[in-house]
N, C-alpha and C positions, 0 to 999 in steps of 0.2 A: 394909406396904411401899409405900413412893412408886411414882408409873409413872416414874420418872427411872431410879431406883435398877434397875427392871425391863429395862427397857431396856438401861442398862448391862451386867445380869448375859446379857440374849441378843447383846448387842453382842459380848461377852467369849466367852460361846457359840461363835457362829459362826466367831470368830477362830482359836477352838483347833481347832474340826472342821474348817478351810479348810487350817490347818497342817499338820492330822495327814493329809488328802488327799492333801496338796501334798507329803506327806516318803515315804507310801508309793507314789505316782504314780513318782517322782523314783527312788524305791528298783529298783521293779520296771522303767523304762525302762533303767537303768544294770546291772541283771542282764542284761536282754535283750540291749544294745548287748556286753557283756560275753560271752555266750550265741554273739553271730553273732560276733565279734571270734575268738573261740577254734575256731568252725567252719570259719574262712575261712585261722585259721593250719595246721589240722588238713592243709587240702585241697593246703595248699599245698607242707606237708612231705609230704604222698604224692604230689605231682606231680613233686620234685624229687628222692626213692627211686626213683619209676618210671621217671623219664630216666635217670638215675646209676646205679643200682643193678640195673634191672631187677628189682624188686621189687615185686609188689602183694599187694592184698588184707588189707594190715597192717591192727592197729586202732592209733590213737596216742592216748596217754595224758598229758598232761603230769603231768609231776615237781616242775619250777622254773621261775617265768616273772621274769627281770628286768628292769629295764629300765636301760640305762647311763645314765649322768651325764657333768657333767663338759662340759668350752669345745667337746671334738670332738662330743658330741652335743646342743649347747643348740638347734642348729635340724631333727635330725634323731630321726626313735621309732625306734632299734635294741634289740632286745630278746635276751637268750642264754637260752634255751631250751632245756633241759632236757625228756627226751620217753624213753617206753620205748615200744618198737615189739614191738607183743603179735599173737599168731596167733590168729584169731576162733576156729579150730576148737576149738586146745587149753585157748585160753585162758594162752597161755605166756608169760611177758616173751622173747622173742628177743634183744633186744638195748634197751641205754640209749644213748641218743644224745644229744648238745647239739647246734644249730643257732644261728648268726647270722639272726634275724630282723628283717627292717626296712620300716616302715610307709610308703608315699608315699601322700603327701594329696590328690588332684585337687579345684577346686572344680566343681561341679554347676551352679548358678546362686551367685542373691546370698546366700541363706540357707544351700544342703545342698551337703554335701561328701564326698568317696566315699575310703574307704582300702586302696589296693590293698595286700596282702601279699607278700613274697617272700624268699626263703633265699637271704642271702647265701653262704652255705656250708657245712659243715661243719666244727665246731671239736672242739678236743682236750678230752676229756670231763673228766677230770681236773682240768686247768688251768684248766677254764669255772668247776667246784665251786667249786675254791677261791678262783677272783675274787670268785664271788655270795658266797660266805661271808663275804669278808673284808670284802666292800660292806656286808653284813646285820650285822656286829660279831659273827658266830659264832667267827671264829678272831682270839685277839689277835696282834698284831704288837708285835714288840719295835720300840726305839726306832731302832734304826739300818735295821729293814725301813721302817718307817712314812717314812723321812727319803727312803730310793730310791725309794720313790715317789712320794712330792711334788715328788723329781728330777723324774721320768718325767714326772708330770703339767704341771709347767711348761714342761719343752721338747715336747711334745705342743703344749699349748697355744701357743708359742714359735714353734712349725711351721705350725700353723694359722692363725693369724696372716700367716705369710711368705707360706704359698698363697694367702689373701685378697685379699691386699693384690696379688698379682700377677694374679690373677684379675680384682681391680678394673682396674689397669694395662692389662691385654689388652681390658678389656671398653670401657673408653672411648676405648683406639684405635681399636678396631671402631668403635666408635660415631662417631667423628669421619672414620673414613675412608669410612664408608658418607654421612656427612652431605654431604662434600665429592664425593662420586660422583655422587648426587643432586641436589645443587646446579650439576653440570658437563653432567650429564644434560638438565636443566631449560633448561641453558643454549644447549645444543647444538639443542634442540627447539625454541627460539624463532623463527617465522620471521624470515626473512631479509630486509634492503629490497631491493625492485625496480630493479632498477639501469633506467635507458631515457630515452628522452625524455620530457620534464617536460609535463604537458598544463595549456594555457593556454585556457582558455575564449575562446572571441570572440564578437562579436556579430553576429547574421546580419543587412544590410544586404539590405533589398527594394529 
């Protein structure tokens, strides 16, 4: 065997050990992120039983974690959560709950970024199932359900649109009246000329 051909085969070596590094590194980070991501939703759905309900001590378990689609969530993580609320001692399901859950992004610096969680509310448990089912293609839809929805979903989308677009409207009046306030401010601060008799230098005569 050549040293070329050698070479090649630890060239090749090395490539696949760096891969297979790189895909369980990637694996076990994205558990972990996954890991604190479900700890910090845990914390938050007993923080907002404890205000609401005056309930503690649950353990929460989730059941279904989805996340919505769709023109009203392209810039937003809202997720419908699905959770059974269990009593440590007994060990009992108490009750099954859905929650509106929804992620906001802070940035940290230039690189990291922190995602606070928080419950939007409490939704109808029923109605939650069978959205996530019909999202997951567990439940078919006839052709004339599948059509009211495509309704729903374009004036939804139709709506969202209108508020943007008035949001934009609002925001660059703002913008332009604060620009013009600024500019009046700026103006007003300029001093002022010296109104008085004009000095004329002379020359001192000995």
């Amino acid at each position: 065997m050549s040293t070329i051909n050698i070479v090649l085969i630890l060239v090749v070596v090395v490539i696949i050990v760096f891969i297979i590094v790189t895909t369980i590194t990637g694996r076990k980070a994205s558990k972990k992120e996954r890991s604190k991501r479900k700890k910090e939703v845990r914390e938050a759905i007993k923080q907002y039983i404890a205000q609401n309900d005056n309930q503690k001590n649950l353990r929460i378990d989730f059941e279904k974690v989805y996340a919505r689609k769709g023109a009203e969530y392209k810039y937003r993580d809202v997720f419908d959560v699905v959770v059974d609320l269990v009593e440590p001692k007994t060990n009992q399901v108490k009750e099954t709950r859905a929650y509106e859950i929804e992620g906001i992004t802070h940035k940290i610096d230039k690189k990291n970024y922190n995602t606070e969680w928080k419950v939007n509310g409490l939704l109808e448990l029923d109605a939650t199932k069978r959205r996530i089912a019909i999202a997951e293609k567990e439940i078919k839809l006839t052709k004339k359900e599948k059509e009211i929805l495509k309704r729903e979903e374009r004036s939804k989308e139709r709506e969202l649109k209108e508020t943007r677009k008035k949001e934009l409207a609002v925001a660059k009046k703002t913008s332009k009246a604060t620009k013009a306030a600024n500019k009046k401010s700026a103006l007003n601060d300029r001093p002022s000329k010296v109104e008085g008799e004009k000095f004329i230098p002379s020359r001192r005569k000995e």
